[in-house]
C-alpha positions as CSV (number, residue, x, y, z in Angstrom):
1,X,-11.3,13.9,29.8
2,X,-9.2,13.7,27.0
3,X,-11.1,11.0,25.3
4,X,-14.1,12.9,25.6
5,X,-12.7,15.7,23.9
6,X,-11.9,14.0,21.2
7,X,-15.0,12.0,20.8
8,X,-16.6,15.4,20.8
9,X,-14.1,16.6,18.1
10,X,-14.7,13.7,15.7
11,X,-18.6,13.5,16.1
12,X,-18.3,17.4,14.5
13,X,-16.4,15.9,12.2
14,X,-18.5,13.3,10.7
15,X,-21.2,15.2,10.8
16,X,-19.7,18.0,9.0
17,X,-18.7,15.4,6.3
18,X,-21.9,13.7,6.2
19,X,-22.8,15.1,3.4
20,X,-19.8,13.6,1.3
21,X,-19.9,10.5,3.0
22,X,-23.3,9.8,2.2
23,X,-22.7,10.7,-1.5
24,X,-19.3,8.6,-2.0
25,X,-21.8,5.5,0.1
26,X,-24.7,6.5,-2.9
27,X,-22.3,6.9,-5.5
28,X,-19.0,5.1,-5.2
29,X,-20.1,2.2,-3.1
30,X,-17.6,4.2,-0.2
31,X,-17.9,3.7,3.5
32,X,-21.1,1.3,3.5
33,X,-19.6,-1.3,5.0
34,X,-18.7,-2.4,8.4
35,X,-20.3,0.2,10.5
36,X,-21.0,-2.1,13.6
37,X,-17.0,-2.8,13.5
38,X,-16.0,1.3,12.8
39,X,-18.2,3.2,14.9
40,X,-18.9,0.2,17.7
41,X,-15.6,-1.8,18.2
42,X,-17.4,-4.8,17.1
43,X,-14.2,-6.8,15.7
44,X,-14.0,-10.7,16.1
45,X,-12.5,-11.8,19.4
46,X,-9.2,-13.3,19.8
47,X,-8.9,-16.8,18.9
48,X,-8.9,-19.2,21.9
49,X,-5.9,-21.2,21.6
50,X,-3.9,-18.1,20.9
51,X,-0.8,-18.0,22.8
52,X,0.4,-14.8,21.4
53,X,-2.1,-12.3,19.1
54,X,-1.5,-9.5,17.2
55,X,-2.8,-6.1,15.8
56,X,-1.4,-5.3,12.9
57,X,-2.9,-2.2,11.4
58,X,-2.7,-0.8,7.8
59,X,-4.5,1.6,5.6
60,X,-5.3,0.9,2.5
61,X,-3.4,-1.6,-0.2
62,X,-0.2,-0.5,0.0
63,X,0.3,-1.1,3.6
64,X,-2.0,-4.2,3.4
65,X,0.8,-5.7,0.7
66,X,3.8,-4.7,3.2
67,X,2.5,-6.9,6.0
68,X,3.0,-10.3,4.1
69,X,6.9,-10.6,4.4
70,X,6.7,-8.8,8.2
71,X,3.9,-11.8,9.4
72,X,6.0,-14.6,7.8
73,X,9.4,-13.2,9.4
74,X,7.1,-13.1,12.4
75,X,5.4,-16.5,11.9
76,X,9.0,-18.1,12.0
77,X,10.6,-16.5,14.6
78,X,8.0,-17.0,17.2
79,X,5.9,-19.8,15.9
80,X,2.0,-20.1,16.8
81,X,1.9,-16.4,17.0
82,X,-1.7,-15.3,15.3
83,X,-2.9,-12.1,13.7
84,X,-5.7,-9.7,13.2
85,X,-5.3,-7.5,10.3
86,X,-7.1,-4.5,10.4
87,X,-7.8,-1.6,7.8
88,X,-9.4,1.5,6.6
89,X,-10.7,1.3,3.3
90,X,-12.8,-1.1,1.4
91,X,-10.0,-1.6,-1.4
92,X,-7.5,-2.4,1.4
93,X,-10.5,-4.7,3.6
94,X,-11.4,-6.8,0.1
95,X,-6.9,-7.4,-0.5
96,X,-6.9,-8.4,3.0
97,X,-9.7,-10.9,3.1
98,X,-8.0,-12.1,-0.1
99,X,-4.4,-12.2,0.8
100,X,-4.3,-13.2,4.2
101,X,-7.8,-15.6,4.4
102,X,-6.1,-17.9,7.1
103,X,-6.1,-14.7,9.4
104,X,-8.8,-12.6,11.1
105,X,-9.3,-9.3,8.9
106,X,-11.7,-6.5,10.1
107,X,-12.1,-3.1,9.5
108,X,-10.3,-0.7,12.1
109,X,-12.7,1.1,14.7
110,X,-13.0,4.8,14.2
111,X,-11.1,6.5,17.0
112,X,-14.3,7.3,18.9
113,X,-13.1,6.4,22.5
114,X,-15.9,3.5,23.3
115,X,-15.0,1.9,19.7
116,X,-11.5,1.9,20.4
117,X,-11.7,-0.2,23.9
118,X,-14.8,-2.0,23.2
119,X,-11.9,-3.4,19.9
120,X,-9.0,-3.9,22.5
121,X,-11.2,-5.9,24.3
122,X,-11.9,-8.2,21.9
123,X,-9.1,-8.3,19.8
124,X,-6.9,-8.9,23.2
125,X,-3.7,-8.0,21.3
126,X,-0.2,-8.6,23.1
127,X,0.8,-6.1,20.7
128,X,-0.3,-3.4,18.2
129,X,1.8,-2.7,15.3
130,X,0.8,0.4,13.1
131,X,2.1,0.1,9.4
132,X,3.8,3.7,8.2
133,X,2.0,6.2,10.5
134,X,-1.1,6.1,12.3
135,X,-1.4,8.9,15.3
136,X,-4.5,8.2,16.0
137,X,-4.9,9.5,20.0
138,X,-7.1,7.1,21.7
139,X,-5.7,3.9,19.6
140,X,-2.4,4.5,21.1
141,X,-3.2,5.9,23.9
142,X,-5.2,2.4,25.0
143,X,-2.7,0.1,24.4
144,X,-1.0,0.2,27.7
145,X,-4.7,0.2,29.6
146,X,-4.8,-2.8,27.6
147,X,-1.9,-4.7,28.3
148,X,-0.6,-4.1,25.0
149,X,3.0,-2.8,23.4
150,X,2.4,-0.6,20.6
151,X,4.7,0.2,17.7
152,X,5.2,1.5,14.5
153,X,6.8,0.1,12.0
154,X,8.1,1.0,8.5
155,X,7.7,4.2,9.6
156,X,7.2,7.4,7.7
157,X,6.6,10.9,8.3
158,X,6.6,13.4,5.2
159,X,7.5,17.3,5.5
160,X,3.3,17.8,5.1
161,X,2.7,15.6,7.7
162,X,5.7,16.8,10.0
163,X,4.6,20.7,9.4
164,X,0.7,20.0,10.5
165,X,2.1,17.7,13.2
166,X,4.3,20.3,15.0
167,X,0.9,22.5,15.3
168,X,-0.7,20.0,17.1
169,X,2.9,19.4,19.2
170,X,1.3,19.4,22.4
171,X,-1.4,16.2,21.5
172,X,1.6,14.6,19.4
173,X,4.7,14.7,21.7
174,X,3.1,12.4,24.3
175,X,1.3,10.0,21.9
176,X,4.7,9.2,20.6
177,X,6.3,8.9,24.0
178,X,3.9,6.1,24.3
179,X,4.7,3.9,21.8
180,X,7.6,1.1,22.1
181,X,9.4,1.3,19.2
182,X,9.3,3.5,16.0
183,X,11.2,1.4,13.4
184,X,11.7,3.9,10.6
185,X,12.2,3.9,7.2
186,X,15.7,6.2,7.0
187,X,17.1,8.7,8.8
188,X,15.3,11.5,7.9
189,X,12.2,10.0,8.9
190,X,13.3,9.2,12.2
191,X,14.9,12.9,12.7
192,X,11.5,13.8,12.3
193,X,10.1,11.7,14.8
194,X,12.5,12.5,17.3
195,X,11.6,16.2,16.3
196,X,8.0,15.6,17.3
197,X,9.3,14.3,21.1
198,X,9.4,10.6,20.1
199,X,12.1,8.8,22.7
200,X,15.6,8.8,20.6
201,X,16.0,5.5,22.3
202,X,12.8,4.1,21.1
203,X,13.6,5.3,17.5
204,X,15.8,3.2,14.8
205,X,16.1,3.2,10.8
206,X,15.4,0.1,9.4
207,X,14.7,0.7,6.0
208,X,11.7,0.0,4.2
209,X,10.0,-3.4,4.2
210,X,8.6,-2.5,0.8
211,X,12.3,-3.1,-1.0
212,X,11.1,-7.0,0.8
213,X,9.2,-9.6,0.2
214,X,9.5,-8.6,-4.0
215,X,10.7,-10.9,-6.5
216,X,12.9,-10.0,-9.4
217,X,11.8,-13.4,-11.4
218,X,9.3,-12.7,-13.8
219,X,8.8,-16.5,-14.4
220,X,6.8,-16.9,-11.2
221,X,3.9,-18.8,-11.3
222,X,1.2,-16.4,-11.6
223,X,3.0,-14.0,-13.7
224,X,3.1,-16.6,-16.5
225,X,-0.1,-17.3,-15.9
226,X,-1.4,-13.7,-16.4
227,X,0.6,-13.5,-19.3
228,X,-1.1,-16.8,-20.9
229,X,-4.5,-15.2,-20.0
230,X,-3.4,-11.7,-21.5
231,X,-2.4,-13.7,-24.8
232,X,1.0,-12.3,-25.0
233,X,3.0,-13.2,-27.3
234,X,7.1,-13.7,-27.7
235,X,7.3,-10.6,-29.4
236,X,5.1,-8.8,-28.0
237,X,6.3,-5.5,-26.1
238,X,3.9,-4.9,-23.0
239,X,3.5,-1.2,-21.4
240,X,1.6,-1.5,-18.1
241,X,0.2,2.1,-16.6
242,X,-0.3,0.5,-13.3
243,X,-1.9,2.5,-9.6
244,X,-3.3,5.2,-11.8
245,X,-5.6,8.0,-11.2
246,X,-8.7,10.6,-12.3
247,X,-7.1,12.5,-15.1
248,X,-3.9,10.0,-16.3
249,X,-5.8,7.3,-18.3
250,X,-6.6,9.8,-21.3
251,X,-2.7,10.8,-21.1
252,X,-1.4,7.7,-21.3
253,X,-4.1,6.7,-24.0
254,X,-2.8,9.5,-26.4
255,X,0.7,8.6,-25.8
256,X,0.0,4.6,-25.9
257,X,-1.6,5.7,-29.7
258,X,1.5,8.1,-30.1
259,X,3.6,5.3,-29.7
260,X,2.1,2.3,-31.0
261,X,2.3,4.4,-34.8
262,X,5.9,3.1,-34.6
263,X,5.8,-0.2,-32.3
264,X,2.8,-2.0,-33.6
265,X,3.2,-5.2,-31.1
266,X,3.2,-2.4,-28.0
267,X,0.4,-3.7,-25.4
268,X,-1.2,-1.5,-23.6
269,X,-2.2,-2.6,-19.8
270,X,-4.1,-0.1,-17.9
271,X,-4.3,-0.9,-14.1
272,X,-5.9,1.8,-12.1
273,X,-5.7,2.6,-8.7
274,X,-9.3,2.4,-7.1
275,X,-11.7,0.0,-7.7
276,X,-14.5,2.0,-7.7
277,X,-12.9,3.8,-11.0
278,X,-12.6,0.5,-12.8
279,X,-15.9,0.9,-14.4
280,X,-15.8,4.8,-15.2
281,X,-12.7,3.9,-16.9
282,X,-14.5,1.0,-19.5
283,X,-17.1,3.6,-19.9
284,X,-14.3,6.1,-21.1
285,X,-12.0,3.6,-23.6
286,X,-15.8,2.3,-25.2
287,X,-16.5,6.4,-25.1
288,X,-13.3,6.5,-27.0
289,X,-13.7,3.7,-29.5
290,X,-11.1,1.2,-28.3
291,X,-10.6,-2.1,-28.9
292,X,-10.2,-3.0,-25.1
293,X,-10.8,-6.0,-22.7
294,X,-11.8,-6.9,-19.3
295,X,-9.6,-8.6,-16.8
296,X,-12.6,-9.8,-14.8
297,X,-14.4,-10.9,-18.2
298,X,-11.9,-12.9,-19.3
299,X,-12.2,-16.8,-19.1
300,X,-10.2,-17.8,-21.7
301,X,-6.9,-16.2,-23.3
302,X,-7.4,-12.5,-25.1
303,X,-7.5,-12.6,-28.6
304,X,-3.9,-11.3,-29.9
305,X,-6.3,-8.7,-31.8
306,X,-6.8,-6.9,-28.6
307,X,-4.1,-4.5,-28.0
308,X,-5.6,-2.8,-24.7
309,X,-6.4,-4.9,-21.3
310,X,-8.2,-3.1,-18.8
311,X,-7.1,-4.8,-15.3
312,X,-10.4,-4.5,-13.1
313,X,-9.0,-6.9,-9.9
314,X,-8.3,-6.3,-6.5
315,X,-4.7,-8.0,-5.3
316,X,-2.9,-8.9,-8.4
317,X,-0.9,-5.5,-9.5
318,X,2.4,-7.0,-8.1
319,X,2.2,-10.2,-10.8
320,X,0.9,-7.8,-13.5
321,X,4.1,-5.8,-13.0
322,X,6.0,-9.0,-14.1
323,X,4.6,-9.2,-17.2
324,X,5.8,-5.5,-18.4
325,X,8.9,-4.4,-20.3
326,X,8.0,-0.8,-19.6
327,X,6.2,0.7,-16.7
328,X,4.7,3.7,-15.6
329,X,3.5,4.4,-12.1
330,X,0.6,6.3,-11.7
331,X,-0.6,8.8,-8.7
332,X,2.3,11.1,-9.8
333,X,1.1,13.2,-12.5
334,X,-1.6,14.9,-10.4
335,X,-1.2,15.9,-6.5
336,X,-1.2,12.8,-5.0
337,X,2.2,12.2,-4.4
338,X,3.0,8.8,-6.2
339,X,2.1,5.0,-6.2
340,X,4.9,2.6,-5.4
341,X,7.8,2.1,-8.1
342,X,9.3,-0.6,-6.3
343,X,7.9,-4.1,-7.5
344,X,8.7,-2.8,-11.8
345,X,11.5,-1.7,-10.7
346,X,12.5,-5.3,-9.6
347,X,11.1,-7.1,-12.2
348,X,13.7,-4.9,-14.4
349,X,11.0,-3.1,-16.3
350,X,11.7,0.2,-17.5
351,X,10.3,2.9,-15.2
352,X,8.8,6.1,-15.8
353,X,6.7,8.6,-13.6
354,X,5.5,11.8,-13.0
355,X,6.9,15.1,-11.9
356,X,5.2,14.6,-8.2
357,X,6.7,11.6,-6.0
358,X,6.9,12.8,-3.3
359,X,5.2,10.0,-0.9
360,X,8.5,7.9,-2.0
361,X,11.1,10.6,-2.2
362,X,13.7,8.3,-0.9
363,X,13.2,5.4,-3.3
364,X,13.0,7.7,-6.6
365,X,16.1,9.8,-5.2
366,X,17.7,6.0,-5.1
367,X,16.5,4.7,-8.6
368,X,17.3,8.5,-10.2
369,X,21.3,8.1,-8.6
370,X,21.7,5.1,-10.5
371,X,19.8,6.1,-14.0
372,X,17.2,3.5,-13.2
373,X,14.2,5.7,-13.5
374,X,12.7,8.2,-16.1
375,X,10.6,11.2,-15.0
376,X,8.3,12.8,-17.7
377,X,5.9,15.6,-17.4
378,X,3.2,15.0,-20.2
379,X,1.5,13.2,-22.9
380,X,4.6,14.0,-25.5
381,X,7.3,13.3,-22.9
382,X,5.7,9.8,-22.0
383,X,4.9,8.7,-25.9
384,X,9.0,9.4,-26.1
385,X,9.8,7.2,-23.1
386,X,7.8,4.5,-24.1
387,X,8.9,4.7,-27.5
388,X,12.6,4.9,-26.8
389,X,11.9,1.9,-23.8
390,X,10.4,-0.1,-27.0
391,X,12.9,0.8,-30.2
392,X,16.6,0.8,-27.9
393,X,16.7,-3.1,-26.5
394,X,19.7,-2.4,-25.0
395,X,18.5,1.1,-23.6
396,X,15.4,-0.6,-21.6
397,X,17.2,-3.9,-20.4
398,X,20.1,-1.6,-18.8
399,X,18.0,0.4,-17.2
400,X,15.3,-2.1,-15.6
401,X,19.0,-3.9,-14.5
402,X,20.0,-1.0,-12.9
403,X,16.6,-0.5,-10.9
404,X,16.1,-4.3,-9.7
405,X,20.1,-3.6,-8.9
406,X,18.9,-1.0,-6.9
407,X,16.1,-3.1,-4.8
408,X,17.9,-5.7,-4.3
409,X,20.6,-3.6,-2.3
410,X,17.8,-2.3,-0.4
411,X,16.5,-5.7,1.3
412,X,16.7,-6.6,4.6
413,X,14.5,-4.2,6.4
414,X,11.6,-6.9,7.7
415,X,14.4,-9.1,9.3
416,X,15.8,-6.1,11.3
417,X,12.3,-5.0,12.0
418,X,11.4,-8.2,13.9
419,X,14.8,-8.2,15.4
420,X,13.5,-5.0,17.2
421,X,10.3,-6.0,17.9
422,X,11.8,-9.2,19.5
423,X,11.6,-7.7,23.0
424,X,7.4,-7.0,22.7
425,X,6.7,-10.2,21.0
426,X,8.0,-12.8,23.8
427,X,5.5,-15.0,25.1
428,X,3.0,-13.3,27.5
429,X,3.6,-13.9,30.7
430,X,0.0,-12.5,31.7
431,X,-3.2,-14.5,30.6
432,X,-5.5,-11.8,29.1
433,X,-8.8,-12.4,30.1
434,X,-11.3,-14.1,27.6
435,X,-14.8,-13.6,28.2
436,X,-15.2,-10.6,25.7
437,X,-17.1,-12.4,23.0
């Protein structure tokens, strides 16, 4: 009955936001594909030969990036184990298919009751693990009809989302009975689980697998590479505005112009945050009358003329990031809480962002305790950051050493997340039944 209810619930729903969905499909190129797999269940099977499968579901690119150290722990503590990776957005599915090709990625079924168990079937998971928070009823509510443990792990929950969750207690508190093991992020998070009617025995701080998985050495293979094709030079100083969104690229153009006045060799590489914004934001620097390049057009390294590279790729942030001596995160001078600081912060770039953070409180409270990371509030306060990151050497190498200081003390959550999960991921002693092709 339940089911049904909701089934009923999200059909209103959709058709409530049809309009807008049809306009982000005609428009943005949003939510066109992979409608047999969304609103039918229609994921690839489980792999024959598997011994042990799993679910592991995430988002959008942020939680997509967090799975590669937690399936490589996975991978060598229980060898042969397979995955299916699914997620939500297109951004997220095209990383995926990118960064994990030797797996089975999918988009996720909508939570529509028939989708949900028509994916379990064929997916056959001996486990589902949900990356950060995903409460969606029938997806966790299956998993035991299924044979399935279910978990969550690097596990958040913000205030917003604790607030609009206690309103709903009465569908939350069992969901979260349900599930085997909420590995959470600190001890606040958990608090708020438990809060909700999670099992206090099912509930343990990890730390985030983020702070993992990073590395602090910015001669890595592909950084070097990117900074060969970005013609960077020795001297050069390189500011990368990297995850941002509508309404920060003309800030952070003013105060790029503010600051290059001083620092003539300051590049400027602009990295925004959705795909679909990559060519609105061409069509605004040529609007603009700057001297810019393509990531995607180039085939041969930029002319050291060219002081502005727009980044227009899918998967490669984390190796941009280790070409910059100065970094600003984007997401967090509007109301969207914040992009992830962590992977400048390791490289030992200086680190500035907005006023609102607030979807990684924790990890700004941590870099702002040891004067790792600058918050500014506008386009005079950024030009001054950048300038000072750019004219005080000693100034911007203390402070980037402070932040990677700062991640590496925070490592270690992936190994004591699998150590958790160890008890759901032993070999099944049931053979789950094959014939859903």
């Amino acid at each position: 009955m339940i089911s049904w209810l909701l089934n009923i619930v999200y059909l209103a729903l959709v058709v409530a936001a049809s309009p807008f969905l049809v306009w982000s499909a005609v428009t943005k190129g949003k939510y066109r594909e992979g409608f047999a797999e969304k609103f039918l269940g229609q994921l690839p099977s489980r792999p024959v030969d598997s011994a042990q499968h799993l679910w592991l579901h995430a988002v959008s690119v942020g939680e997509v990036n967090l799975l590669a150290p937690l399936m490589q722990a996975i991978g060598q503590a229980h060898p042969g184990t397979t995955f299916h990776i699914t997620t939500t957005t297109k951004a997220g599915y095209d990383l995926a298919k990118t960064k994990y090709a030797e797996h089975i990625v999918s988009y996720a079924p909508l939570d529509f009751s028939w989708a949900v168990s028509n994916a379990y079937r064929r997916i056959q998971p001996d486990a589902v693990l949900l990356a950060e928070l995903e409460l969606w009823p029938n997806l966790i509510r299956f998993a035991q009809r299924h044979s399935a443990h279910i978990a969550i792990i690097n596990g958040r929950l913000s205030s917003k989302s604790h607030r609009g969750y206690r309103r709903i207690l009465w569908l939350v508190r069992p969901l979260l009975r349900r599930l085997d093991l909420i590995a959470a992020q600190d001890e606040t998070y958990a608090a708020r689980f438990c809060d909700l009617g999670a099992d206090p025995q099912n509930v343990h701080v990890t730390g985030s697998i983020k702070f993992d998985g990073i590395t602090p050495n910015r001669n890595n293979p592909q950084s070097l590479a990117f900074r060969e094709l970005a013609g960077l030079q020795a001297d050069d100083l390189v500011w990368l505005a990297g995850s941002t969104q509508a309404g920060e690229e003309p800030l952070i153009l003013a105060a790029y112009h503010q600051a290059q006045k001083q620092v003539p060799n300051l590049k400027l590489l602009l990295v925004p945050r959705h795909p679909h914004r990559f060519d609105e934001i061409a069509h605004y620097l040529t609007a603009q009358g700057e001297h810019f390049a393509r990531r995607s057009e180039l085939n041969e390294p930029l002319s050291a003329e060219v002081s502005i590279l727009l980044i227009d790729s899918v998967g490669e942030l984390s190796a941009w990031w280790g070409t910059a001596d100065i970094a600003f995160v984007g997401g967090s001078l509007g109301n969207r809480g914040g992009q992830n600081m962590i992977e400048p912060a390791a490289y030992g770039a200086a680190v500035a962002v907005g006023p609102n953070t607030w979807n990684f409180k924790d990890v700004v409270q941590r870099l702002q305790a040891a004067e790792a990371l600058t918050v500014i509030h506008d386009t005079d306060s950024l030009a001054q950051f950048v300038l000072h990151a750019a004219t005080d050497h000693v100034w911007r190498l203390d402070q980037g050493e402070r932040a990677k200081e700062v991640v590496l003390a925070q490592q270690g959550a992936t190994a004591r997340s699998v150590a958790l999960l160890a008890p759901l991921l032993q070999r099944p002693t049931i053979v789950k039944f094959r014939s859903a092709a």
